[in-house]
C-alpha positions as CSV (number, residue, x, y, z in Angstrom):
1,X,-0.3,18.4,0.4
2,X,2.5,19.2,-1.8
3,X,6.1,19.8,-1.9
4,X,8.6,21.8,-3.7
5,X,11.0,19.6,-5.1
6,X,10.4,18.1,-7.8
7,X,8.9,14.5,-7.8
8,X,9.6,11.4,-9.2
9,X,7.1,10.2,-11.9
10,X,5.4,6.6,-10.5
11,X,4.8,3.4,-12.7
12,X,1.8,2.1,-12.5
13,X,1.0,-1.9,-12.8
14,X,-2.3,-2.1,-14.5
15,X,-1.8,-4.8,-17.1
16,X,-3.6,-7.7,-15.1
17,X,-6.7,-9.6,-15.7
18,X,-8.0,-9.4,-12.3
19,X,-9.7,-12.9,-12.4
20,X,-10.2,-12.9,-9.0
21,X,-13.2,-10.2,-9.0
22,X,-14.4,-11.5,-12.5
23,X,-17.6,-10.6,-11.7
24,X,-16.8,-7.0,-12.2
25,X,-14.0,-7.1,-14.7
26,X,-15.6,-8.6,-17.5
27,X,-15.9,-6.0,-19.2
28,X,-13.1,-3.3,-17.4
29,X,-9.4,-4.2,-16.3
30,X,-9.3,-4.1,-12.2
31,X,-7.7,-0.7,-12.4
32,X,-10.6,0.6,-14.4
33,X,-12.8,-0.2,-12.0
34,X,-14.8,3.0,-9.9
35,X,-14.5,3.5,-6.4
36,X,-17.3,6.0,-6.4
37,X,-17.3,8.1,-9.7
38,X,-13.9,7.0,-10.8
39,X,-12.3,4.2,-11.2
40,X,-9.4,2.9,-8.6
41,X,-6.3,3.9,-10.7
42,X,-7.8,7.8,-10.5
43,X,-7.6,7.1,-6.7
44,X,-4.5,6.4,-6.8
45,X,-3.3,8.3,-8.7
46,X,-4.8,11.4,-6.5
47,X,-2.5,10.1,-3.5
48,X,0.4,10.4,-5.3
49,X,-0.2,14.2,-7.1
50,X,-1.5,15.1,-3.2
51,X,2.7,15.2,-2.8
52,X,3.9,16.9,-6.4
53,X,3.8,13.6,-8.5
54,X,2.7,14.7,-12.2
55,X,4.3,12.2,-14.2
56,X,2.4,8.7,-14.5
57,X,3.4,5.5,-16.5
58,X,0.7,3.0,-16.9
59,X,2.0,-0.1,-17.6
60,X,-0.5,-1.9,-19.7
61,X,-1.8,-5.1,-21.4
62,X,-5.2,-6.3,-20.7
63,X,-8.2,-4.2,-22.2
64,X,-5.4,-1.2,-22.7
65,X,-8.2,0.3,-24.8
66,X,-10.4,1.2,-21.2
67,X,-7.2,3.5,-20.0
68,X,-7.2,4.8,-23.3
69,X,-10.7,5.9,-24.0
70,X,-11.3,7.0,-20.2
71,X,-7.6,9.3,-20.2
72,X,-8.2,10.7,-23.9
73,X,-11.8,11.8,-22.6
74,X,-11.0,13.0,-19.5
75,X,-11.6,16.9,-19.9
76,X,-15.2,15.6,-21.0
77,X,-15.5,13.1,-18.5
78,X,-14.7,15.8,-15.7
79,X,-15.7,19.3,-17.0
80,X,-19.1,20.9,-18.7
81,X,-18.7,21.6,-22.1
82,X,-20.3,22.8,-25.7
83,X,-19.8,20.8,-28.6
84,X,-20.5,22.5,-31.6
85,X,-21.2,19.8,-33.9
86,X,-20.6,20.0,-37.5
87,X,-17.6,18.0,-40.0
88,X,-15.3,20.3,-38.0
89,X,-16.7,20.1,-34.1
90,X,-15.4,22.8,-31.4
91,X,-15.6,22.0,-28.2
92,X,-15.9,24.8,-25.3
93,X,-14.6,23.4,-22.1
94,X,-16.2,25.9,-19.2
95,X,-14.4,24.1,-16.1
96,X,-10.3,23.1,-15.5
97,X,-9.8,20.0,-13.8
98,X,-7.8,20.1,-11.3
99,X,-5.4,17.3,-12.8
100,X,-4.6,19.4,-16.1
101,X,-1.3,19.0,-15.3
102,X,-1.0,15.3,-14.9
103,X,1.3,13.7,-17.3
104,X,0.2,10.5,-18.7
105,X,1.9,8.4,-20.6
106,X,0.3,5.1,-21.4
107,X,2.7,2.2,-22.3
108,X,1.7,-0.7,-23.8
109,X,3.8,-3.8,-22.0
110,X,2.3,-6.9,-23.7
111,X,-1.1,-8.7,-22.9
112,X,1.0,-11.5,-20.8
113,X,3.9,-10.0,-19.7
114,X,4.4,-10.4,-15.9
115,X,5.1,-7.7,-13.4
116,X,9.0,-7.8,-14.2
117,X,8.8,-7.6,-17.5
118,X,6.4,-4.8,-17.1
119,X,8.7,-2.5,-15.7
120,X,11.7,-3.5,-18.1
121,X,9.5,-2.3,-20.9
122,X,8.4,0.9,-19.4
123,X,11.6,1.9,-18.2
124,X,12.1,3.5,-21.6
125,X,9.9,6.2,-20.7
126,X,11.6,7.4,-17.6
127,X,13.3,10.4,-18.0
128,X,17.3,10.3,-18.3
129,X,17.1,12.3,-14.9
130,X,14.7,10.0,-13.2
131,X,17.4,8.4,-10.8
132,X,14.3,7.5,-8.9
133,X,11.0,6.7,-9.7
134,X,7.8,5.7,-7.6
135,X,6.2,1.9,-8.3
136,X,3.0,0.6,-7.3
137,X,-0.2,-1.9,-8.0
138,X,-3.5,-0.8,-10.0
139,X,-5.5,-2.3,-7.5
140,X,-4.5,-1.4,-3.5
141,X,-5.2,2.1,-1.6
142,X,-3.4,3.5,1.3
143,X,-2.3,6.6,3.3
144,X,0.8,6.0,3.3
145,X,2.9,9.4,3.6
146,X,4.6,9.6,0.4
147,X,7.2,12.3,1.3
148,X,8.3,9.7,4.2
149,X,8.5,6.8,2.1
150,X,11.0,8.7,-0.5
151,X,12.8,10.5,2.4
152,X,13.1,6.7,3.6
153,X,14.6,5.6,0.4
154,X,17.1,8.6,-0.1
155,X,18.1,8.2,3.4
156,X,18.8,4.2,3.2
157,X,20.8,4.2,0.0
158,X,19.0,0.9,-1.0
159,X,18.2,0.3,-4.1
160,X,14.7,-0.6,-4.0
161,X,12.7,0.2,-1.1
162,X,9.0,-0.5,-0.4
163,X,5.9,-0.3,2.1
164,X,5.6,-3.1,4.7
165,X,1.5,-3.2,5.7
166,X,-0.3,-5.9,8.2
167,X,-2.6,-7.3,6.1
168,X,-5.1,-10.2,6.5
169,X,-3.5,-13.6,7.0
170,X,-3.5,-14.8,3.1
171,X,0.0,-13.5,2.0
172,X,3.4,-14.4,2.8
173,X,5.3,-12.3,5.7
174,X,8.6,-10.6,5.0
175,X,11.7,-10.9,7.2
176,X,12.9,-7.4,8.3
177,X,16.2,-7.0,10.3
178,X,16.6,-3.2,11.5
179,X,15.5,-1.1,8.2
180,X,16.6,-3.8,5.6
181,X,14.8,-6.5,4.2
182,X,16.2,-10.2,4.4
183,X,14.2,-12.3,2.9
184,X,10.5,-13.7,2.9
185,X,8.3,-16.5,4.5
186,X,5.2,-18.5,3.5
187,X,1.8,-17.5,4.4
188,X,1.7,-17.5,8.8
189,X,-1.5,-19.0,10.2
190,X,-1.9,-15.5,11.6
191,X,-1.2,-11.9,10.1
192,X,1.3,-10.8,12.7
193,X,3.8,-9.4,10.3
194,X,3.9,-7.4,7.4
195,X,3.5,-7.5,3.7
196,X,4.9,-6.0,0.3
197,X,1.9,-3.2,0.3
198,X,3.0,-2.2,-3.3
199,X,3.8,1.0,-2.7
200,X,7.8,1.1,-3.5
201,X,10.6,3.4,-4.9
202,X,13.6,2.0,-7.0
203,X,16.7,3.2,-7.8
204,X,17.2,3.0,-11.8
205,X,19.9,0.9,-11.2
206,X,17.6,-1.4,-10.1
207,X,16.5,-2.2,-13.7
208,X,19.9,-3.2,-15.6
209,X,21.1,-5.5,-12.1
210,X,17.7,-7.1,-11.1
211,X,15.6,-7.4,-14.3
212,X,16.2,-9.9,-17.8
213,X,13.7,-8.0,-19.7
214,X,12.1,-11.1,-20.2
215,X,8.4,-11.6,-20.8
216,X,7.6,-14.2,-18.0
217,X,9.6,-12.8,-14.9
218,X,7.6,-12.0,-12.1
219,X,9.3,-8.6,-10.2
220,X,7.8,-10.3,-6.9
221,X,10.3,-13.5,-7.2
222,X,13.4,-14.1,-8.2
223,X,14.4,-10.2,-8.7
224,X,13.1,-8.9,-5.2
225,X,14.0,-12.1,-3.3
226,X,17.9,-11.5,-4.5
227,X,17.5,-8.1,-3.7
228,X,16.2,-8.6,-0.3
229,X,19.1,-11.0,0.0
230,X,21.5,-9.3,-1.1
231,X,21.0,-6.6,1.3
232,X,19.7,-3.9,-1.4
233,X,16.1,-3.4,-0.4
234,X,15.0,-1.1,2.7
235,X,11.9,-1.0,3.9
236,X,9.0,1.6,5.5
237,X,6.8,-0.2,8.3
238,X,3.1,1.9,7.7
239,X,0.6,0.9,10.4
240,X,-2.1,3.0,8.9
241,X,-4.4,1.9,6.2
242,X,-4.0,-0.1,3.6
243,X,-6.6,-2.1,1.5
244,X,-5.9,-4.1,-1.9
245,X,-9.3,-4.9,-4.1
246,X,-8.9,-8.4,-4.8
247,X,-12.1,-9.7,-4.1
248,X,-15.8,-8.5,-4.3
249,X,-16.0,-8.2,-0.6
250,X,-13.0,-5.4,-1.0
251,X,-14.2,-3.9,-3.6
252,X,-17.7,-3.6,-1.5
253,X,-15.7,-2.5,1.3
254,X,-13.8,-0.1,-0.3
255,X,-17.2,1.8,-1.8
256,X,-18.9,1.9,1.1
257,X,-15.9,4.0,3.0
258,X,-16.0,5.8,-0.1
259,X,-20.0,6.7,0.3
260,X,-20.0,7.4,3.5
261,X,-17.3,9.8,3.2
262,X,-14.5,8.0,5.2
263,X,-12.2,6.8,2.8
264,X,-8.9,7.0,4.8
265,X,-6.7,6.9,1.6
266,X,-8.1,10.5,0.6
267,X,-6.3,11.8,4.0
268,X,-3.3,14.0,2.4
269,X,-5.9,14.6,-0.3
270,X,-6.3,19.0,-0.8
């Protein structure tokens, strides 16, 4: 699926060190690691170009050399090729990929720099007519309909608005009143709300009025809980799927949909 106007590019989170599923990233960052043939970022990443996204900021920190190697490789990762090998190699690339028009840039935001600080950083490499631009975690999947969740955003006039999910009872629950967002609540004994499922838009403004630019603040705290409060966050309520890879149990899970051939995130995939 994909729509005429143009998009705006989406940030990434992927600087994390993802010691909750150690066992796998030991030697990858969690968005490096594969759901299938490629790793969960690439996913991703696919759900967003499935609705005209081509720009992608990856905000980095922790093994920044995995994005690196995997994204300057790419064509060779995906496409058969000759290498003539010599002081001088050629390379004959027989196949296009299909995402030879992505946009990549790679943005290096500090081994320990939190979420906030994260997207202070990379906020240089927006474009100076990016009024909008997309936001999301290295590490969750869903089918969310993109289009919707900007046509929510445009709509509300907030100046941050995000993706509530119903997840499992671990996280706290956000207060919604009407299409706004007022505030948020401890983990309930029981998942009967909704959740920040990381998949947001933000105004630009955003940037200069919520964030310090300072390496320890977290964009889940302070800066979204005086948004929420001050009225300036709206919200779209997705009752589909939505999965985050936290744990080795989700990253099982989210493989096997993958091999069987159900994976529900690839539903506005072409």
């Amino acid at each position: 699926m994909t729509t005429k106007k143009e998009m705006p590019p989406v940030m990434i989170l992927c600087g994390g060190k993802g010691t909750r599923l150690r066992d796998v990233t030991e030697m990858l960052p969690k968005p490096m690691v594969s759901i299938g043939e490629q790793p969960i970022v690439w996913h991703i990443m696919k759900t967003y170009a499935a609705f005209g996204v081509r720009r992608f900021i990856l905000c980095l920190g922790y093994k920044r050399e995995a994005f690196v190697d995997y994204f300057m490789n790419y064509h060779l990762r995906t496409a058969d090729a000759t290498i003539r090998l010599g002081h001088t190699p050629e390379i004959t690339f027989y196949d296009e990929p299909e995402e030879s028009d992505w946009e990549v840039t790679l943005a290096g935001t500090g081994l320990e720099t939190m979420t906030g600080g994260r997207v202070f950083r990379a906020s240089k490499y927006l474009k100076k007519t990016d009024e909008n631009f997309f936001l999301t975690y290295g590490d969750g999947l869903c089918d969310v309909d993109i289009d919707a969740l900007y046509a929510r955003h445009l709509a509300g006039g907030k100046l941050l608005t995000l993706t509530a999910v119903h997840p499992e009872a671990r996280f706290g629950e956000m207060v919604l009143e009407g299409d706004t967002i007022r505030g948020f609540e401890e983990k309930p004994a029981q998942a009967g709300g909704y959740i920040n499922g990381g998949f947001m838009v933000i105004d630009r403004k955003f940037i200069p009025e919520y964030l310090d630019g300072k390496e320890d603040t977290f964009l889940e705290r302070e800066p979204m809980t005086r948004c929420a409060a001050e009225g300036n966050m709206g919200v779209l309520r997705h009752e589909g799927f939505w999965q985050c890879m936290d744990n080795q149990r989700e990253y099982n899970l989210l493989n096997a949909l993958w091999e069987r051939g159900s994976a529900p995130w690839t539903k506005f995939w072409k």
